[in-house]
N, C-alpha and C positions, 0 to 999 in steps of 0.2 A: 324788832323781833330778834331773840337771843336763836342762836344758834340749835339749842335744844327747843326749843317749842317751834322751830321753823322746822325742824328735823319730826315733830309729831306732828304740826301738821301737812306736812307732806306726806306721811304714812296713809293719815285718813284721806289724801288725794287717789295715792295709789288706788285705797280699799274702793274709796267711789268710782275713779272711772274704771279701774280694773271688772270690778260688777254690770257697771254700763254698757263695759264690752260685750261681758258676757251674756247681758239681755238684750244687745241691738235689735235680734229678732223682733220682739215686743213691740219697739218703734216702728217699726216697719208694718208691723197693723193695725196700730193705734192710731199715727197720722201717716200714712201712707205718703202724702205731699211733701212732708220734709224729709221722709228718709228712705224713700221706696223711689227708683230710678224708673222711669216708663221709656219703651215700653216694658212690662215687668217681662224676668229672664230667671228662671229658677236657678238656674243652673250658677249663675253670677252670682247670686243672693247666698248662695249654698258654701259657695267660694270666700266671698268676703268676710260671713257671718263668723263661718269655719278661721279665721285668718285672727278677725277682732276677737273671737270667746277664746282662744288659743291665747291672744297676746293679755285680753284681760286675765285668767289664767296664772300668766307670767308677773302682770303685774302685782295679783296679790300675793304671791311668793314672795316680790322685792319688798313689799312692804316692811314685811319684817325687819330689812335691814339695808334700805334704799342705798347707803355708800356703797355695797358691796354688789351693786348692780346697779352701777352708775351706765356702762353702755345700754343698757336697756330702756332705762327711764330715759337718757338722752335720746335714741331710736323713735322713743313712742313720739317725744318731742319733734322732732326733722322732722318723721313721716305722717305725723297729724299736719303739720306746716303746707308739707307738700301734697297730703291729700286732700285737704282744703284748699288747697290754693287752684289745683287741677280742675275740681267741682264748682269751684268757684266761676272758674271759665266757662265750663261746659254749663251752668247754669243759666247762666248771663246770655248762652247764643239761645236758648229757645224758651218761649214762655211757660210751655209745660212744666219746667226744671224749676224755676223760678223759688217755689216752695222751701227747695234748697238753700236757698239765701237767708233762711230762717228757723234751719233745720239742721239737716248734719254740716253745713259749713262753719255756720260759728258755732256747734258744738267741739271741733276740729280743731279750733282755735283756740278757744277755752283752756281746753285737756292741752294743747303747747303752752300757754302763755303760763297756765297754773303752775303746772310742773317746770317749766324751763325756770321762772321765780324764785322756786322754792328751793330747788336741787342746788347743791354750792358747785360752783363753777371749777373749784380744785379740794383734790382728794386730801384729807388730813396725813398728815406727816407724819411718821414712830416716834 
């Protein structure tokens, strides 16, 4: 893949999970088991929802021109890595969570592995 159609389709990555973000709500009543944490906590739900439609948000601003907000797109990258990786644990100690492992943890990976792929690893030169 050339360089410019690596660079569109990471655009359409952005636009996707940037939107994703910005509907996580939605999954959370749809299947409740892979992305609703028990016992449910408004309060946390309100927090994180608030945190993901904020940075989806973010991400479809980058779209338009993904080099020029490389620490962002790498950010979403690390911190899907590392929020996954956390839920991951916490999933694995109790059976209730478990859902999780089918749910927002490899969606978490996904959104890292897609984007970390797509994004060039050094900024083009004048």
């Amino acid at each position: 893949m050339n360089e410019q159609s690596r660079l569109r389709v990471l655009k359409g990555a952005l636009v996707a999970f940037g939107l994703i973000f910005i509907t996580a709500g939605v999954l959370m009543i749809v299947w409740p088991a892979g992305w609703r944490w028990q016992p449910h906590h408004l309060y946390y739900e309100q927090m994180i929802l608030g945190i993901y439609a904020t940075l989806g948000v973010f991400l479809l601003l980058a779209a338009r021109n993904p080099l020029e907000h490389r620490s962002l797109v790498w950010f979403t990258v690390w911190s899907s890595v590392v929020h996954g990786g956390i839920m991951a644990a916490q999933a694995l100690s109790q059976d209730v969570h478990h859902g999780h492992l089918i749910g927002d943890v490899p969606a978490l990976i996904v959104v890292a592995v897609v984007l970390g792929l797509l994004m060039p690893r050094r900024a083009r030169t004048a």
